[in-house]
C-alpha positions, 0 to 999 in steps of 0.5 A: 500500500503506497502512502497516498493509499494509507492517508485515503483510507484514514480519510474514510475512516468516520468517528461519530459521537453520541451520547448514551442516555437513557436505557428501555427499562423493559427492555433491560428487565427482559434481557436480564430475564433471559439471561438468568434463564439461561444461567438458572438452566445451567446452574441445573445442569451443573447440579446434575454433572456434580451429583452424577460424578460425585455417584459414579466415582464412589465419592458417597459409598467413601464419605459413608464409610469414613462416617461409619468409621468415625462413629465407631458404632457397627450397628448403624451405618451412615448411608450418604447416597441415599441421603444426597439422591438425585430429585434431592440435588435437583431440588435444591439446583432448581431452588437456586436457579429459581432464586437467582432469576428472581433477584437477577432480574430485579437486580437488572431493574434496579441497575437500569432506573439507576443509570437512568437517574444518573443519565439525567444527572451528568447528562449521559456516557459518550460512546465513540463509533467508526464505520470499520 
């Protein structure tokens, strides 16, 4: 590229400034929604992985064992696996998720009429774009 070239093309270049004021409050709580959806999906999801790999490793069958040990009464038995079943964990990851999207999107609420009262305030956030 000659240097006549190179100055052409930084000429095309365009640099526009506006000014990021306000933000559609109904429009952030519903993107925040979607979003904790899809986190509280995959919080379900991780659940489920951890429970599965925890049972097919024997993780509970040794956590049992090291109870009944540290007892010391042979008579009863600690039985972890049964006690951390599978609609158990998927219980409580679903609580969580449930959790999570309730707050999450009450967070986003929140989070947007502030930056609306602080657009109103300081007048906005200048954003820079180019047509590159």
């Amino acid at each position: 590229m000659t240097e006549n070239e190179k100055s052409s093309a930084r000429q095309n270049v365009k640099l526009v400034k506006l000014k990021l004021v306000r933000v559609d409050v109904w429009s952030a709580v519903k993107f925040g929604f979607l979003l904790q959806v899809g986190l509280g999906i995959a919080t379900v999801v991780l659940f489920f992985l951890l429970w599965l790999a925890a049972s097919q490793s024997g993780l509970f069958g040794s956590i049992s064992g090291f109870l009944t040990t540290l007892i010391g009464n042979d008579n009863s038995s600690v039985d972890v696996g049964s006690q951390i079943s599978l609609p158990r964990v998927l219980g409580l990851g679903g609580g969580f998720a449930i959790f999570n999207i309730i707050t999450g999107t009450l967070l986003t609420l929140v989070g947007t009429l502030i930056f609306n009262a602080i657009g109103k305030v300081v007048g906005g956030i200048s954003v820079g774009f180019t047509n590159n």
